[in-house]
Each structure stands twice: as C-alpha cells, then as structure tokens.
C-alpha positions in Angstrom: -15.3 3.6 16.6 -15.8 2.4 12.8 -17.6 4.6 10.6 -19.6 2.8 8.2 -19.9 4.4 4.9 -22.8 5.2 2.7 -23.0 4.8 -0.9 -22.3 8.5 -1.8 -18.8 8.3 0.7 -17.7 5.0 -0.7 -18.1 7.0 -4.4 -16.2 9.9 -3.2 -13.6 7.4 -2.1 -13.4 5.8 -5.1 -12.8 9.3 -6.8 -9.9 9.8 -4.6 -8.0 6.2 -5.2 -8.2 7.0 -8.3 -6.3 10.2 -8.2 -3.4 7.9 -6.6 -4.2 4.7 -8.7 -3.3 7.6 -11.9 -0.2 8.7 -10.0 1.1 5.9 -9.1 0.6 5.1 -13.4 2.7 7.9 -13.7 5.5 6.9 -11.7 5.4 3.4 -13.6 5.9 5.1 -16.6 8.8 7.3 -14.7 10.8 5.6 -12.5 13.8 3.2 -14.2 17.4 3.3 -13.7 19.5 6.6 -12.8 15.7 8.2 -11.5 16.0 9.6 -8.1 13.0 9.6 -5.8 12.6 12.9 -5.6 12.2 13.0 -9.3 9.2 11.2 -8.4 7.9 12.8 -5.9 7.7 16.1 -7.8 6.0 14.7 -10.5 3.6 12.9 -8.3 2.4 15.9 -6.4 1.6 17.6 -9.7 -0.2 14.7 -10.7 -2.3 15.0 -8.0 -2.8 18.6 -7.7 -4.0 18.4 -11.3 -6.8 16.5 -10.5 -7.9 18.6 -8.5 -6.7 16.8 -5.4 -4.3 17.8 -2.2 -1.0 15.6 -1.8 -2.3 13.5 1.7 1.4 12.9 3.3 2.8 16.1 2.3 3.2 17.4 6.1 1.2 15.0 7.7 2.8 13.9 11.2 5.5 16.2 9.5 6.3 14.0 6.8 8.2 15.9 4.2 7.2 14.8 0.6 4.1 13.7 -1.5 5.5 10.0 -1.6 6.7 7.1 0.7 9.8 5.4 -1.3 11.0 2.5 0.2 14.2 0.7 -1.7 14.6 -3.2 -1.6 15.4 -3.2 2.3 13.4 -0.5 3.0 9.6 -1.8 4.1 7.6 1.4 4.3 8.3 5.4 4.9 11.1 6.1 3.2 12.0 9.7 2.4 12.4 10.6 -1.1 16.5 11.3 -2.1 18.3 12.1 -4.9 20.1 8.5 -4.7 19.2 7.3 -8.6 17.5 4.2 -8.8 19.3 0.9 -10.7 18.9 -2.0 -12.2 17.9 -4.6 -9.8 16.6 -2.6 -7.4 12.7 -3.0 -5.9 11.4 0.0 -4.6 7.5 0.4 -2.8 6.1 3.9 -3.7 2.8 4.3 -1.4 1.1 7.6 -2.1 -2.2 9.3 -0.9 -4.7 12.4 -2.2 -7.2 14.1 -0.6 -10.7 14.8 -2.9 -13.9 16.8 -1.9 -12.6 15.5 1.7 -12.4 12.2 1.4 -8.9 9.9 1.5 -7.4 7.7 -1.2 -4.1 5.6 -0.4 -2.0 2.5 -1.7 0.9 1.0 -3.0 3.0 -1.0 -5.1 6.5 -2.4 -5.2 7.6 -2.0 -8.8 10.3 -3.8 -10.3 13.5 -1.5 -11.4 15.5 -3.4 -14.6 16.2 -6.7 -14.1 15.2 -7.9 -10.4 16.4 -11.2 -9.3 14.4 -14.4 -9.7 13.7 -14.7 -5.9 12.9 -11.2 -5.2 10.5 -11.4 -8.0 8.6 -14.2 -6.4 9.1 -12.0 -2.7 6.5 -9.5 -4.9 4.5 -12.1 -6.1 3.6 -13.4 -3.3 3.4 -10.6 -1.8 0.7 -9.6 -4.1 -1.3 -12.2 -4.0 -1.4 -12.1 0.0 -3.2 -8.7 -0.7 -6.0 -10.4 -3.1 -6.4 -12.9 -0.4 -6.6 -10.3 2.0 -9.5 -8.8 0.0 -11.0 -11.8 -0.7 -11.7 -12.2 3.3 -13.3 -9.2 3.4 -16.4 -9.9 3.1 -19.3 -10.2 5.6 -19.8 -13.4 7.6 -16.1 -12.9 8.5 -14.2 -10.9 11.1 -11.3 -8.5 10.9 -9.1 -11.2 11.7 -9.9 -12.9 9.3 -8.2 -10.7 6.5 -4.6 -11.4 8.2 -5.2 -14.6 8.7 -5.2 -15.4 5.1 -2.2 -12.7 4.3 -0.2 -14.3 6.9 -1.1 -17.9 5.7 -0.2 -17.1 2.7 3.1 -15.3 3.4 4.4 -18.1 6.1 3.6 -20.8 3.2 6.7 -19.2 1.5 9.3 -18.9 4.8 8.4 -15.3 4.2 7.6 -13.0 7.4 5.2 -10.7 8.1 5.4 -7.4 9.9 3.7 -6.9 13.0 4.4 -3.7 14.2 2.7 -1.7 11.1 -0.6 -2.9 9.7 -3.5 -1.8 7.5 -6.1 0.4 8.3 -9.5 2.0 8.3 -9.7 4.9 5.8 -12.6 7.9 5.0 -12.4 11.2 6.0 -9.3 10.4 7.6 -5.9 8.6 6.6 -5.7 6.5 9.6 -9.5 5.5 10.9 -10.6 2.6 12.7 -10.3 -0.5 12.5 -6.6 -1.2 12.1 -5.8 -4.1 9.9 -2.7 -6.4 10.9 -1.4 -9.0 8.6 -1.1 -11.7 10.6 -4.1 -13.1 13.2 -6.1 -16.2 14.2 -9.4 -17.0 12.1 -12.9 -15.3 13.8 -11.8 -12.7 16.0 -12.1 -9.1 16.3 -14.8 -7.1 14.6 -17.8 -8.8 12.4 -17.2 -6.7 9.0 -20.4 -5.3 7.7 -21.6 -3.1 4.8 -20.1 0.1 4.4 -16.7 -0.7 5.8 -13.7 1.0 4.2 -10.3 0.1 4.8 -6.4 -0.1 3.7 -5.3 -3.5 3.1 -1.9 -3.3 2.9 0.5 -6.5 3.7 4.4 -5.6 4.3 6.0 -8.8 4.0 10.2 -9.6 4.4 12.0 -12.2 2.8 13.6 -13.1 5.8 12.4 -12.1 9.4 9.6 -10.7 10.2 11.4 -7.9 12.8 12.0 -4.1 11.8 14.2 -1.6 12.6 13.9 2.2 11.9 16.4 4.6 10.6 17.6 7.8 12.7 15.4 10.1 10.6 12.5 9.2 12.5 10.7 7.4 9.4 12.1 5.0 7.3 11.6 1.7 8.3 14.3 -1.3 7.2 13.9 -5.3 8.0 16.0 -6.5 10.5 17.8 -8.7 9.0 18.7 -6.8 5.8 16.8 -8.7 3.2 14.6 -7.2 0.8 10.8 -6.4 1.5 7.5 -5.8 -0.6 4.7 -4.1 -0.1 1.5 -3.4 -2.1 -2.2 -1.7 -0.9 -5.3 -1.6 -2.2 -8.1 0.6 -0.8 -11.6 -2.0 -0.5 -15.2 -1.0 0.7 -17.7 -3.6 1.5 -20.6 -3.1 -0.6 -23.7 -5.9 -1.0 -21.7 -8.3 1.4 -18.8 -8.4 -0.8 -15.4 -6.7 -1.2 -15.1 -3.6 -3.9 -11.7 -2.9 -5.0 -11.9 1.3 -5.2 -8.1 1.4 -6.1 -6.7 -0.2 -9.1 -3.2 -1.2 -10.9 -4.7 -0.9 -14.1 -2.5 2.9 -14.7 0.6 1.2 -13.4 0.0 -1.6 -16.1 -0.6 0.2 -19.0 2.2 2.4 -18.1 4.4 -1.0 -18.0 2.9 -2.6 -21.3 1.1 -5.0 -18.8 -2.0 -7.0 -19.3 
C-alpha cells in the first residue's frame, strides 16, 4: 500500500535529504587517493549525528556501517574497508539519516583522480538516466514509466541495467511501497499522484546487465567485471510535478563544481 504524503511529511523529508545531501558534501570534500572507506564512514556518521540526525543503515538488516561504498565493479552495498582509494578508481557512496522520523537516502558515484574517458561517460549517462527518471514522475504517468525512460536511456549507450535491485518508496520507512525498477514498458503499473515519495535510483553496468554478490552477504559486483555507476535522488510529487528533496549542490561545492 503507497502512502501518500502530506505537505508537512514531504517537508520533514526534505529536512532529512538534506542531512545526507550535506554528508555526502563532506565525503566529496574527503575522499581522494590513499582514503580508505572507513575513513569515510566515520566521518559521515558524525556528520549526521550532528545534525541532529540517526545514521539510517547503521544496523539495519544488520548492515555494519553508516555508508554503502561500492568501488568501480562494485554496483551497490559494499562494506566499508580500510583498502585506500586511487587514482582512477569510481566509487558510489549511498548514505541515509533518520530526522524527527522521517527517511532521507541517495547517492552518487564520484570520480577518484583521473578516471578514464569511458568510465566517465558510464557516470554521465548514468546521471542523466536519473533526471530522466525524475522527469517521468509526474502525474498523468505510471510507475513504469520512470524505468522506461532510465532504461531507454541506458540501452541507447550498450549500457545495461540491473534488474534484480531497483528504487523505492521512501517516508517513515527506508524501503516503502512502490518499488521502482529501472527498466519497464511505458503505462503500466501504478498512476502516480500527489504526495508520492520515492527513491529513484538507476544502477547501471558498462557491460551486462547481470549481478553477482560477494560471500559477505552484501556487496553486490556486475557479472561480467566491468565497472558500474550509480546515483539517487529522493523526489516527491507535489502540484503534478516532480520536487527534487535531495540535492548535489554540497558534493559540488565541495568539488569546485558549478
């Protein structure tokens, strides 16, 4: 069952984005050759807890750490490790707070030193399958709709698209209905209405579209060994249009980014 927000629960969601949308600025500003993940992830759940906020992975499911890092390969879930980061190397940092009850979570694949030209353009396109994701969201269309366009998108490249993770519904819980995939056939599923809050969040491989899962029970590689990108933006439906309650903006500045 979709719970349909009011204007005061969409605000309190847009509080706690914000929480991550400042930590994940402060990993921008952190993470660059010979940085371990765990580095992070300690400064990242002080981030949070000074806000005022609760770390939203930290032990859920039994996760063990504040942050998902996920290196080049690695699509989503990885554990944080003291394995320093180098030049080259993508990695996906998806993080999530917990404010006056309410959930924020997304992501971004940051660029560590000089990245290759065509895992560059993996991220691009990989971000711009999320603002066409968004775009979609809107009413008039259906929950299909939104993977239609990321997996459009994605396939127009020879990129593939995970199937077996997808994108969510998000509010007083992490996880809420509806789930999101990024792929799909135009008009199907759910009409999307006002007040509807979700994760957009496309995972998308340079090479196949097929995942395989490490023995520690949570991070999740491509199959094929290429690298993968992943970015997430938290969107509410407001006046028949999508709101962006997330933003980049901190990761950015941090970055010396317009």
């Amino acid at each position: 069952m979709i719970h349909y927000k009011s204007a005061e629960e969409i605000e309190k969601m847009r509080k706690a984005a914000l929480v991550v949308s400042k930590t994940l600025g402060e990993v921008a500003r952190l993470l660059k050759p010979g940085v371990t993940g765990l580095e992070l992830d300690r400064i990242a759940e002080e981030c949070i807890r000074d806000h005022g906020a609760t770390p939203a992975f930290l032990g859920m499911y039994d996760f063990p750490n504040t942050l998902c890092i996920s290196p080049n390969t690695e699509v989503v879930h990885g554990i944080p490790n003291k394995k320093p980061f180098k030049d080259g190397d993508i990695v996906s940092v998806d993080c999530g707070a917990i404010l006056d009850g309410y959930f924020g979570d997304h992501a971004y694949t940051f660029e560590v030193g000089d990245v290759a030209p065509e895992t560059r353009q993996l991220l691009k396109v990989t971000k711009e399958c999320l603002e066409k994701g968004i775009a979609a969201t809107r009413v008039g269309n259906r929950i299909s709709d939104i993977g239609f366009a990321i997996q459009e998108h994605a396939e127009k490249h020879g990129y593939g698209v995970v199937r077996e993770l997808v994108g969510h519904g998000l509010g007083t819980k992490l996880h809420e209905e509806p789930q999101i995939p990024n792929y799909g056939k135009r008009g199907r599923g759910k009409k999307i209405k006002n007040g509807l809050t979700i994760a957009i969040e496309p995972m998308i491989n340079m090479g196949t579209e097929k995942i395989k899962q490490l023995n520690d029970g949570w991070t999740i590689l491509t199959g094929d060994d290429k690298p993968s990108a992943h970015f997430e933006h938290d969107v509410a439906v407001v006046n028949d249009e999508p709101v962006i309650l997330s933003t980049f903006d901190y990761i950015y500045e941090a970055l010396g980014q317009k």
